[in-house]
N, CA, C and O atoms as a DFTB+ gen file, in Angstrom:
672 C
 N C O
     1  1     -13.359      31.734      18.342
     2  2     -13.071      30.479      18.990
     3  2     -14.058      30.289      20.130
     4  3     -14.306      31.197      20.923
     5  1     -14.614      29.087      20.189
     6  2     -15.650      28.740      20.999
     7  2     -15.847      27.492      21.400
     8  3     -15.972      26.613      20.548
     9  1     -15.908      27.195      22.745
    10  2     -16.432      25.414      22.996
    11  2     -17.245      25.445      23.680
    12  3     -17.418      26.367      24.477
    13  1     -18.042      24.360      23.558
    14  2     -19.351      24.287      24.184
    15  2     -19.310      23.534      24.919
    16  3     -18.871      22.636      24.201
    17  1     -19.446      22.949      26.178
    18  2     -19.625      21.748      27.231
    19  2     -21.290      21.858      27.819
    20  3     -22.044      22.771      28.157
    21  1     -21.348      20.530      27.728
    22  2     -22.719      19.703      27.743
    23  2     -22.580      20.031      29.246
    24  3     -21.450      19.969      29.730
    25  1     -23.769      20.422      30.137
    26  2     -24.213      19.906      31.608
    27  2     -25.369      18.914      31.743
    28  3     -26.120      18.464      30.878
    29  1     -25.331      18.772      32.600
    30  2     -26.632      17.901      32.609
    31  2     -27.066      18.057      31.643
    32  3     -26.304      18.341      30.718
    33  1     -28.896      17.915      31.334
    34  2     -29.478      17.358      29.984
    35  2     -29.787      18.663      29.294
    36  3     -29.684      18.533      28.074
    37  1     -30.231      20.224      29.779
    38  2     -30.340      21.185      29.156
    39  2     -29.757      22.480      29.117
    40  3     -30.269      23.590      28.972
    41  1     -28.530      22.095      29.282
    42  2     -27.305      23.585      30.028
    43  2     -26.018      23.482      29.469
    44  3     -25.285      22.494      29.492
    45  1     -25.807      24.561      28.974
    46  2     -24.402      24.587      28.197
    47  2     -23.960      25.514      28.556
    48  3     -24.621      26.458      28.990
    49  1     -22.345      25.467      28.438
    50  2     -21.537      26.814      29.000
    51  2     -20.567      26.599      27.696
    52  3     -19.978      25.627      27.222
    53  1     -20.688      27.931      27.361
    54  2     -19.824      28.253      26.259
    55  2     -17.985      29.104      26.687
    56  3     -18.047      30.287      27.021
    57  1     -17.091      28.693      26.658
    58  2     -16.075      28.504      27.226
    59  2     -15.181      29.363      25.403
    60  3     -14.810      28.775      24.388
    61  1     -15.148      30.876      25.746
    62  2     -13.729      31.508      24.815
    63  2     -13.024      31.594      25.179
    64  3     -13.278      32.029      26.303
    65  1     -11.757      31.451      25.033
    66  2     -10.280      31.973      25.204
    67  2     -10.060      33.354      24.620
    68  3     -10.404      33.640      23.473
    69  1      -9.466      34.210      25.464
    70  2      -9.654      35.499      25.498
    71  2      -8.018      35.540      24.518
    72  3      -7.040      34.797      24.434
    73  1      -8.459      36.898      23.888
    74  2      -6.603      37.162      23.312
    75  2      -5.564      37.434      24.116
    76  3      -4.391      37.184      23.838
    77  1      -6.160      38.208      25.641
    78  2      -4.609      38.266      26.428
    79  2      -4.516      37.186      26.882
    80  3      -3.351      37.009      27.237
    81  1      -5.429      35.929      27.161
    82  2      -4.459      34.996      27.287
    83  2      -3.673      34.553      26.520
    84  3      -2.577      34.242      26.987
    85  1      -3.887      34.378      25.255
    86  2      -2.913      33.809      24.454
    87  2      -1.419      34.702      24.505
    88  3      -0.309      34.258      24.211
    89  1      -1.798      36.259      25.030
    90  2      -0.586      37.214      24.545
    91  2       0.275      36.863      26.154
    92  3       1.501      36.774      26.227
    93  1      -0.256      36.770      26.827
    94  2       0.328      36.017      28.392
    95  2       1.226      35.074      28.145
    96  3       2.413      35.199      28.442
    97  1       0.646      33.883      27.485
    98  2       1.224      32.943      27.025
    99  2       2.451      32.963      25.981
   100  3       3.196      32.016      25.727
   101  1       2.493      34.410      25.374
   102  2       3.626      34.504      24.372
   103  2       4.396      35.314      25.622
   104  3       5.366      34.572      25.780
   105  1       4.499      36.046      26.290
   106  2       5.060      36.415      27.291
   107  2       6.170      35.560      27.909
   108  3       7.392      35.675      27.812
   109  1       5.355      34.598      28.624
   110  2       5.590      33.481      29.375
   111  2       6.496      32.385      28.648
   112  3       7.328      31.718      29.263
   113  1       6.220      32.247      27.084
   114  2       7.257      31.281      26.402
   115  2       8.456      32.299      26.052
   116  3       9.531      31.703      25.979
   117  1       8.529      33.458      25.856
   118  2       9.464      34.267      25.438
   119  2      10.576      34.390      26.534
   120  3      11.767      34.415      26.223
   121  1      10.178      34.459      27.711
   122  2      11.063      34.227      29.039
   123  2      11.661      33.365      29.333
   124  3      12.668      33.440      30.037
   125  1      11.097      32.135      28.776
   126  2      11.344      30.384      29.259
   127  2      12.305      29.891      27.806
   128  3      12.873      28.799      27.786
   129  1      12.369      30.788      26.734
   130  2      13.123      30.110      25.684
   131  2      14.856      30.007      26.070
   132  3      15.582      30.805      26.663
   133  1      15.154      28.603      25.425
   134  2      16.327      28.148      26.053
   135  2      16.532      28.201      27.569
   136  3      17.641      28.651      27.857
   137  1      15.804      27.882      28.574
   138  2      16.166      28.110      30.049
   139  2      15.890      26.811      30.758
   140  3      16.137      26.658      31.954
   141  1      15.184      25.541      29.705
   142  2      15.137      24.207      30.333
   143  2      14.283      23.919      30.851
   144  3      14.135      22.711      31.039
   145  1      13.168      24.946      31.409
   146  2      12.566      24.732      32.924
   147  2      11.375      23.748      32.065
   148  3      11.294      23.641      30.841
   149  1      10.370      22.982      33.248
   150  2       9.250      22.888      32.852
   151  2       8.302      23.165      32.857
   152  3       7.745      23.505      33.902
   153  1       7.577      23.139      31.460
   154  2       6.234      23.352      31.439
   155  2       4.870      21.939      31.003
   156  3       4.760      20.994      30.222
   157  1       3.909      22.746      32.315
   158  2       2.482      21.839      32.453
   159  2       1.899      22.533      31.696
   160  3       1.984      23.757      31.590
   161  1       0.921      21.421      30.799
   162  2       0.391      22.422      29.564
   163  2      -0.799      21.390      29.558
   164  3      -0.637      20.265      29.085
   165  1      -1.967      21.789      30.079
   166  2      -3.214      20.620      30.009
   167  2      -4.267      21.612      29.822
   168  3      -4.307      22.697      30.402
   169  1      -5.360      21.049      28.734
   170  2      -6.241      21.100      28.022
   171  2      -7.487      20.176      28.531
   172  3      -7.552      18.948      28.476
   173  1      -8.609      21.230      29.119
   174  2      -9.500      20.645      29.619
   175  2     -10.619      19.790      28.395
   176  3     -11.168      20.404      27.479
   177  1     -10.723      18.831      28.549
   178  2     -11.514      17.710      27.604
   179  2     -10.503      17.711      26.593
   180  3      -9.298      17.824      26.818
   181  1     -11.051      17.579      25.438
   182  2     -10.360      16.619      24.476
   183  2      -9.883      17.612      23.181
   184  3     -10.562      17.809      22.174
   185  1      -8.274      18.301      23.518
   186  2      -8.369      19.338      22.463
   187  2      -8.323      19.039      20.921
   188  3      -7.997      19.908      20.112
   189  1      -8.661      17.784      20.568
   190  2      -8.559      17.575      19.085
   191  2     -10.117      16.874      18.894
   192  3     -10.445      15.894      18.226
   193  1     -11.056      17.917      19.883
   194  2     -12.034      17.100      19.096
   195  2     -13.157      17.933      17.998
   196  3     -14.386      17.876      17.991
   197  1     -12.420      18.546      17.288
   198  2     -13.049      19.218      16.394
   199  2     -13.915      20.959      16.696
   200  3     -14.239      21.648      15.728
   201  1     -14.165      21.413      18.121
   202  2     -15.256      22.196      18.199
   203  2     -14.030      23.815      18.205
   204  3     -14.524      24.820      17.693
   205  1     -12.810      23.923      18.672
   206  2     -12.202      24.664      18.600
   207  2     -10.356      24.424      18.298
   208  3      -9.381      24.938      18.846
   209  1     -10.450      23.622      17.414
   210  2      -9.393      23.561      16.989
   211  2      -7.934      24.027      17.158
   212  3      -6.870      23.449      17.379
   213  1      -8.454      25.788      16.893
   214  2      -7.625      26.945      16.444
   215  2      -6.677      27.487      17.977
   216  3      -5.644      28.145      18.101
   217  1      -7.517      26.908      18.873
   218  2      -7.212      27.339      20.395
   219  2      -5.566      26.369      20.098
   220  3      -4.487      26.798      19.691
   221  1      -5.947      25.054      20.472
   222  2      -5.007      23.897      20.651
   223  2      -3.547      24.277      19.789
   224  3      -2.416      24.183      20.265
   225  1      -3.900      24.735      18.373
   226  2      -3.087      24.679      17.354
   227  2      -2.301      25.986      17.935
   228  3      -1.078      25.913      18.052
   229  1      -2.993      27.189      18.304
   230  2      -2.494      28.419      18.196
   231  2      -1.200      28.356      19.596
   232  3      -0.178      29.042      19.581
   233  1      -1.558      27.421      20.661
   234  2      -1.243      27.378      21.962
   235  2       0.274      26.384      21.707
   236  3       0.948      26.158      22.712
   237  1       0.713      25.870      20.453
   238  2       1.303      24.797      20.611
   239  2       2.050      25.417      19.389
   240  3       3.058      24.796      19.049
   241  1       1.721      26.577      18.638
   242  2       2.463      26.995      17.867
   243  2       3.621      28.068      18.650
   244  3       4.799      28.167      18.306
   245  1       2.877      28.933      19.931
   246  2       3.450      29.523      20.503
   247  2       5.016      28.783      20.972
   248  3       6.142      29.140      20.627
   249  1       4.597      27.595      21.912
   250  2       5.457      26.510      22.346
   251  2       6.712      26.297      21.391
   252  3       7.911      26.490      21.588
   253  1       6.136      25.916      20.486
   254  2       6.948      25.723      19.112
   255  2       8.248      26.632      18.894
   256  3       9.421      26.411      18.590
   257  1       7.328      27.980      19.252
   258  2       8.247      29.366      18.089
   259  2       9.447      29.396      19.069
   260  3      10.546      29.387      18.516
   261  1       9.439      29.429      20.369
   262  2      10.492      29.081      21.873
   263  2      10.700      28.202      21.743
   264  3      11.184      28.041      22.863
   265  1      10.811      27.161      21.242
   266  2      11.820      25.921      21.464
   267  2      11.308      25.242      22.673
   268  3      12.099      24.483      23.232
   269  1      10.061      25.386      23.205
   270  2       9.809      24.553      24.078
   271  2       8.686      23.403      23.781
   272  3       7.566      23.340      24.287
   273  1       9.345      22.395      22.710
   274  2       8.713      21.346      22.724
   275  2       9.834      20.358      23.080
   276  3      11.044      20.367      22.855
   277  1       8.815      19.293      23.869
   278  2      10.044      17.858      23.964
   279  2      10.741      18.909      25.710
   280  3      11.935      18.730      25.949
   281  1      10.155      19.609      26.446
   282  2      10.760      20.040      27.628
   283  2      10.735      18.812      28.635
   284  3      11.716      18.262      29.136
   285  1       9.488      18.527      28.808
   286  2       9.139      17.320      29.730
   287  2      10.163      16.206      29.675
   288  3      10.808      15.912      30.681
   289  1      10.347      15.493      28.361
   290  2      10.868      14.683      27.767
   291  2      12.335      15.064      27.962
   292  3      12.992      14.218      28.570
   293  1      12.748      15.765      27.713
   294  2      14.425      16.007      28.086
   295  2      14.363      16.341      29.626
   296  3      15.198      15.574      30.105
   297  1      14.166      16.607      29.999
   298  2      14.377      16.590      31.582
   299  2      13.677      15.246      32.545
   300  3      12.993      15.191      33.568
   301  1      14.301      14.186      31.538
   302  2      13.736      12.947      32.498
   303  2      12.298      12.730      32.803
   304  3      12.102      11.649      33.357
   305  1      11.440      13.313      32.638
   306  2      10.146      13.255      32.801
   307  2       9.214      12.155      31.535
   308  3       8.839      12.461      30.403
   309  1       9.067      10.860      32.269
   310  2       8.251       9.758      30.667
   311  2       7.311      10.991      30.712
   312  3       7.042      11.832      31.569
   313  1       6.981      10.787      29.626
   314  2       5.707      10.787      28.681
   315  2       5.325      10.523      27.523
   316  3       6.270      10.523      26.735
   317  1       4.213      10.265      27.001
   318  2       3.784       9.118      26.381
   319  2       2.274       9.965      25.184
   320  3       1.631      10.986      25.429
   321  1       2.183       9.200      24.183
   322  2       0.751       9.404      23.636
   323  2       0.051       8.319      23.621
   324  3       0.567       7.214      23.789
   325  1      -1.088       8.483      23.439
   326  2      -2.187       7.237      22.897
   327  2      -3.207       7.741      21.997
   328  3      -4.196       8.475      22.015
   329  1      -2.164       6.637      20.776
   330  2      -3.386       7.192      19.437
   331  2      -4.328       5.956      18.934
   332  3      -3.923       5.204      18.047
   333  1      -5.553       5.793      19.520
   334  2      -6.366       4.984      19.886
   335  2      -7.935       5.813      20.364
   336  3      -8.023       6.418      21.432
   337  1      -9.207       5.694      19.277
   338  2      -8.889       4.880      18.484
   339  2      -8.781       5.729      16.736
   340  3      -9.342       6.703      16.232
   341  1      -8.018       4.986      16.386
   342  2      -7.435       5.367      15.229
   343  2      -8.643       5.307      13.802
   344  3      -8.966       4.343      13.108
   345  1      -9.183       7.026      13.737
   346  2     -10.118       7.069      12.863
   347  2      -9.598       7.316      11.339
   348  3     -10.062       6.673      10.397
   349  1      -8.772       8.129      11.215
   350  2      -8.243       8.946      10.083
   351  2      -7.096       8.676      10.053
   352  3      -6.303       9.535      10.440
   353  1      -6.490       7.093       9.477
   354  2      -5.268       6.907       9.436
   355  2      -3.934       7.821       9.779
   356  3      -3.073       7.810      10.659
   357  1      -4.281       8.759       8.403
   358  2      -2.933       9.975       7.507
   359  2      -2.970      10.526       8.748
   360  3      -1.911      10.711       9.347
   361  1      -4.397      10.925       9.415
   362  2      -3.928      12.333      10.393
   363  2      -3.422      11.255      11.776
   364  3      -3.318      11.652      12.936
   365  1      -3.218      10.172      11.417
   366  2      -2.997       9.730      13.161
   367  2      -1.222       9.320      12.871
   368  3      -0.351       9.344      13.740
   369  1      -1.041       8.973      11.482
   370  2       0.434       9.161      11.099
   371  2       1.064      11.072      10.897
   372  3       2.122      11.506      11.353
   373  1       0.672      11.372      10.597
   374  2       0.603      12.622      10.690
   375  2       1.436      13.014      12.243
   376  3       2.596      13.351      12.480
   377  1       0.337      12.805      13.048
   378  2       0.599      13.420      14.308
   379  2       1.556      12.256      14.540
   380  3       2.464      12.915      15.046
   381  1       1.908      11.294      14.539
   382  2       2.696      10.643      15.000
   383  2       3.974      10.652      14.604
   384  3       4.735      10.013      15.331
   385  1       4.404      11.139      13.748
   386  2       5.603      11.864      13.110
   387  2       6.158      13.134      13.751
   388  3       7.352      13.417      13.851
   389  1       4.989      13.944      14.221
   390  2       5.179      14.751      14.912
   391  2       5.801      15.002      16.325
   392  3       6.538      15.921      16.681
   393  1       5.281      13.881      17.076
   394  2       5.642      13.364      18.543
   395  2       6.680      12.443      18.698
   396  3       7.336      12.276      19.727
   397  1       6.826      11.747      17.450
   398  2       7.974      10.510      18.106
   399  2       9.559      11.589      18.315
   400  3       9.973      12.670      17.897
   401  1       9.968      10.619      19.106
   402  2      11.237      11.375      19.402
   403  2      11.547      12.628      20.374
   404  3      12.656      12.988      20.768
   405  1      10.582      13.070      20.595
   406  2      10.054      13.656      21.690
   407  2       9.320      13.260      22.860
   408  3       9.099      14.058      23.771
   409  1       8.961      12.153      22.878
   410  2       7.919      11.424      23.959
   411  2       8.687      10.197      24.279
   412  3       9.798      10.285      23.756
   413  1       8.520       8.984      24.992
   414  2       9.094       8.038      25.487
   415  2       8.018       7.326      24.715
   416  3       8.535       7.234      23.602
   417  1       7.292       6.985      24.670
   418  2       6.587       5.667      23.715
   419  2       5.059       6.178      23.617
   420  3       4.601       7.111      24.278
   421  1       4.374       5.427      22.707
   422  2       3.160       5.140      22.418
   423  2       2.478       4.011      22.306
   424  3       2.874       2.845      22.312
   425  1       1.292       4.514      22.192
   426  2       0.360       3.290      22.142
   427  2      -0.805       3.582      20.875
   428  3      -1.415       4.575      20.478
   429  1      -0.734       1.970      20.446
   430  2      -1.340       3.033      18.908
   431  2      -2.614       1.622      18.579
   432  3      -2.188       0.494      18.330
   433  1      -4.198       1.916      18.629
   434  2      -4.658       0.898      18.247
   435  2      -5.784       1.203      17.758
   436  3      -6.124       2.336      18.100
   437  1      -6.667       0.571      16.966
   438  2      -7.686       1.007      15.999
   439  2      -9.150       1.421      16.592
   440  3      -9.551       1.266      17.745
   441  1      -9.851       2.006      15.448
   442  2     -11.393       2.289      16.099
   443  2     -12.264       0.851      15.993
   444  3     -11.827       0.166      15.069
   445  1     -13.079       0.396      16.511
   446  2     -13.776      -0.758      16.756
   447  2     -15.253      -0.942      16.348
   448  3     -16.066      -0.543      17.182
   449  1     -15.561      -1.278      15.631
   450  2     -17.079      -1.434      15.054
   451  2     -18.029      -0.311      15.452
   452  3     -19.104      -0.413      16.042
   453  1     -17.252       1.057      14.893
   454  2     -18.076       2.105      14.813
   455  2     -18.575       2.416      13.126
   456  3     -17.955       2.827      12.145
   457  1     -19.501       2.144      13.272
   458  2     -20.349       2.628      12.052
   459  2     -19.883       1.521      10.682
   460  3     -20.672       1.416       9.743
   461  1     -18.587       0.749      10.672
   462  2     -18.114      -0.167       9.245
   463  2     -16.814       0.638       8.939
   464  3     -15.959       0.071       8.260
   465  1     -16.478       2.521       9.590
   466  2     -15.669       3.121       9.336
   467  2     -14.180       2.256       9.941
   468  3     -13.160       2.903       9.703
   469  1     -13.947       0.960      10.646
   470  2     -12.834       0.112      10.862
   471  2     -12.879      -0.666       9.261
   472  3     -11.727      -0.861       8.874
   473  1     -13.636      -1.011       8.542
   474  2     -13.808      -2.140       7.785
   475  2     -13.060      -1.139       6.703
   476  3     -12.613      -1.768       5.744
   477  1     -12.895      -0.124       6.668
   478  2     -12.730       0.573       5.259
   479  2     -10.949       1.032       5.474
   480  3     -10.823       2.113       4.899
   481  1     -10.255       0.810       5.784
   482  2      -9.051       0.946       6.571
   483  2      -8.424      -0.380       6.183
   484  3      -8.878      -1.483       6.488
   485  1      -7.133      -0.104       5.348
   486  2      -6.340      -1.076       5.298
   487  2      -5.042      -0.745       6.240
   488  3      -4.026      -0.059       6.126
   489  1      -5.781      -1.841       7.507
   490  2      -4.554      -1.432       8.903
   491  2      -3.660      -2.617       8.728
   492  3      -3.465      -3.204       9.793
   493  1      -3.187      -3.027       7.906
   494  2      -1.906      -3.738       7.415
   495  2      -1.042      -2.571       7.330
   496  3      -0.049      -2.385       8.033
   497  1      -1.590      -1.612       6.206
   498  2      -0.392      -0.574       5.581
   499  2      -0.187       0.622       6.691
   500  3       0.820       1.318       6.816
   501  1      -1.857       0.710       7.760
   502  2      -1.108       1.735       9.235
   503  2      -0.254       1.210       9.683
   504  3       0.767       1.854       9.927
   505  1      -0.364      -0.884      10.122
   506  2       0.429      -0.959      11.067
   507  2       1.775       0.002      10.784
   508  3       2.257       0.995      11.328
   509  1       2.144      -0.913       9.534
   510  2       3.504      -0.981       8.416
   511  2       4.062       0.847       8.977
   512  3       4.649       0.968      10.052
   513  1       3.896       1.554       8.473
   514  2       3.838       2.990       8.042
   515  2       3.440       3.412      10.015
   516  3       3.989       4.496      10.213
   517  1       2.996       3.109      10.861
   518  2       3.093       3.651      12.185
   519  2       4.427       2.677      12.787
   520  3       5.110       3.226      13.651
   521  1       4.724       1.615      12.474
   522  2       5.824       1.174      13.341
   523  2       6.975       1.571      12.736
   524  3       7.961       1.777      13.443
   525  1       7.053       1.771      11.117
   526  2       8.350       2.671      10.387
   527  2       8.519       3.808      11.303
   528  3       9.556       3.887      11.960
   529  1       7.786       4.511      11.385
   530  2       7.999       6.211      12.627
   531  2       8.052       5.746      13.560
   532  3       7.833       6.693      14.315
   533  1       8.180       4.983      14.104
   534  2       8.265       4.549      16.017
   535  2       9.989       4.144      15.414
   536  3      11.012       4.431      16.036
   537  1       9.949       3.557      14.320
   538  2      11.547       2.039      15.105
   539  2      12.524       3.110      14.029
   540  3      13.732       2.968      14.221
   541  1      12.117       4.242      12.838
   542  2      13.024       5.286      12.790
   543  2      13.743       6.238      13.673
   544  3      14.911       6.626      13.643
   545  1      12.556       6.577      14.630
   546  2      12.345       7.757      15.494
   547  2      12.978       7.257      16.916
   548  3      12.797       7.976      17.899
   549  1      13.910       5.725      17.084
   550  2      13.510       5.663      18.048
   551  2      12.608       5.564      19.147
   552  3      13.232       5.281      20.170
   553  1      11.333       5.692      19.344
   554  2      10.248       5.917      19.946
   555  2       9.549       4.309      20.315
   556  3       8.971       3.595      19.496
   557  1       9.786       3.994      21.758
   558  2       9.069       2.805      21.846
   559  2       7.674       2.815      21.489
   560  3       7.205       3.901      21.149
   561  1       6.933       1.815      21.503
   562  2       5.687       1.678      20.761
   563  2       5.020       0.351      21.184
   564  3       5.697      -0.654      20.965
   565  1       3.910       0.190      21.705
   566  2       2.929      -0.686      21.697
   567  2       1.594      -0.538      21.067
   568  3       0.745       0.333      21.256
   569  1       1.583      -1.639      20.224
   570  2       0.443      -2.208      19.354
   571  2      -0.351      -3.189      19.742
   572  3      -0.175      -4.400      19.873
   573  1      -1.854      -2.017      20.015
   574  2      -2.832      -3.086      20.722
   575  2      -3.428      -4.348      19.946
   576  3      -3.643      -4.457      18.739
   577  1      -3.599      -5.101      20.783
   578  2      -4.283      -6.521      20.188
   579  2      -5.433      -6.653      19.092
   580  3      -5.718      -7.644      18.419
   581  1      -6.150      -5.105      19.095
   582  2      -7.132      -5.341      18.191
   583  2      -6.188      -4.737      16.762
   584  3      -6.413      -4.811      15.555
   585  1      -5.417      -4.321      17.303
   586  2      -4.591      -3.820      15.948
   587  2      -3.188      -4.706      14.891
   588  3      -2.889      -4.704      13.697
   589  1      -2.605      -5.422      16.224
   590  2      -1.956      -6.446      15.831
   591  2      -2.542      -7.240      14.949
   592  3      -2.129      -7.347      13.794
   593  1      -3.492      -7.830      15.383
   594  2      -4.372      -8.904      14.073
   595  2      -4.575      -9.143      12.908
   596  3      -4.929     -10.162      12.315
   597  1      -4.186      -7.542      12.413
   598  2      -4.326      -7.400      11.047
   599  2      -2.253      -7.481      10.445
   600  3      -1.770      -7.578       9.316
   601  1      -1.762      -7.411      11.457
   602  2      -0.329      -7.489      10.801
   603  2       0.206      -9.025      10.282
   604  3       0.507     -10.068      10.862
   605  1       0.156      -8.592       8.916
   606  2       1.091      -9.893       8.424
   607  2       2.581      -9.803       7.927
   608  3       3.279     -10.762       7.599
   609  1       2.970      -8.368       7.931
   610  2       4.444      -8.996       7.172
   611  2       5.569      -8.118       8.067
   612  3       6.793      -8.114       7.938
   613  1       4.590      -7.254       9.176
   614  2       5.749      -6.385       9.631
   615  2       6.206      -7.546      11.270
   616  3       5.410      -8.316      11.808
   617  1       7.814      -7.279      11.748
   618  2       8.240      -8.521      12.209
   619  2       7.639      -7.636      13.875
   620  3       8.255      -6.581      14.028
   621  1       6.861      -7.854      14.741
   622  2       7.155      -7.318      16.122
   623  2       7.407      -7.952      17.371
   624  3       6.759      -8.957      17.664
   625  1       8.231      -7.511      18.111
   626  2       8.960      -8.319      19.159
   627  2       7.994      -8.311      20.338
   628  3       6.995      -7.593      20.300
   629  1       8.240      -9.024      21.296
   630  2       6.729      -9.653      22.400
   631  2       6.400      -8.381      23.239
   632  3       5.294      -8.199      23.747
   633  1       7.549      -7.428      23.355
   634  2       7.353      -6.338      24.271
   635  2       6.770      -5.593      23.451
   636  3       5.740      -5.192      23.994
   637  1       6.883      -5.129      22.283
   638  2       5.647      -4.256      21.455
   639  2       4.418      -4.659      21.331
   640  3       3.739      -3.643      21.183
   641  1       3.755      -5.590      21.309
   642  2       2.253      -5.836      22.045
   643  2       2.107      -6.539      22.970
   644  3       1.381      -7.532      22.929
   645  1       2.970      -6.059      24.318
   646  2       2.549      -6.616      25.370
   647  2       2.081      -5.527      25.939
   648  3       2.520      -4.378      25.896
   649  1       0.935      -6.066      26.606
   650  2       0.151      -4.271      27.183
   651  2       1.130      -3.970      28.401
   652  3       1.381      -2.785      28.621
   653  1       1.600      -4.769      29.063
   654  2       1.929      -4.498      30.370
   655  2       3.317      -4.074      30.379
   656  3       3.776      -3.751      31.475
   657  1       4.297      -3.999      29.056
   658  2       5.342      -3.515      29.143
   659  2       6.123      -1.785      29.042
   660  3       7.227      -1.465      29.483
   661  1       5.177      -0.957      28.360
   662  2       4.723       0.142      28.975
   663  2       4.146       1.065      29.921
   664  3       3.918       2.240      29.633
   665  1       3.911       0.561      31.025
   666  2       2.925       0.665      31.857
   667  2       3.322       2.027      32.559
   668  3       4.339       1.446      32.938
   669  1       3.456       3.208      33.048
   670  2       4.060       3.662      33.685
   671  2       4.217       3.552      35.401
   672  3       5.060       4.229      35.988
């Protein structure tokens, strides 16, 4: 496992996660299972962006095996996702199946004239199929304007694409 971060124009720092941290971390969830408390769990840059995967997944499986997902969220604490912008439909329904019901709302809106990869996307059937998992799940939901546009048959009420009604 390895990530690389860009410095200025010719400098990279290569950034591993060591195994006792991860075994720290099984420590630390093994103590905290069933006890309520909370946990801050932040990931420097962007952990789903492809360069170490296995870190993110392995760190959230731990979470998992303790019962500490959805902690924040039950102890009164909003929180929220934003799946925007939406490259890979399945995997952005995917994960969104995953989170609803655990989080207080989302925000869900498409990728934008990158490469023609928006043009090839029938975001009729995301909207359809992302607001089914929000209005099953419970899970409020706002649908941005570039994403609304394409909805014709699913019904949404003024507070689901109003930007400002989520706001925290």
């Amino acid at each position: 496992m390895m990530k690389r971060f860009k410095l200025g124009y010719d400098h990279s720092v290569v950034s591993t996660p060591s195994e006792r941290g991860f075994e720290e971390l099984e420590v630390s969830a093994r103590k905290l299972e069933g006890c309520g408390k909370q946990i801050l769990l932040s990931f420097t840059g962007d952990p789903y962006c492809g360069v170490s995967p296995e870190t993110t997944t392995r760190v959230l499986d731990i979470l998992l095996k303790y019962g500490l997902k959805g902690v924040l969220h039950e102890n009164g604490i909003r929180t929220w996702a934003s799946f925007e912008p939406v490259i890979k439909p399945e995997q952005s329904l995917n994960l969104l199946s995953q989170v609803a019901g655990f989080i207080d709302h989302v925000k869900i809106g498409k990728i934008n004239n990158y490469k023609g990869i928006d043009r090839s996307i029938d975001w009729q059937d995301f909207t359809r199929k992302a607001v089914a998992i929000c209005r099953e799940s419970g899970t409020q939901f706002y649908i941005k304007e570039d994403l609304a546009q394409f909805n014709r048959d699913v019904f949404l009420y003024p507070s689901e694409t109003n930007v400002d009604y989520l706001s925290l």
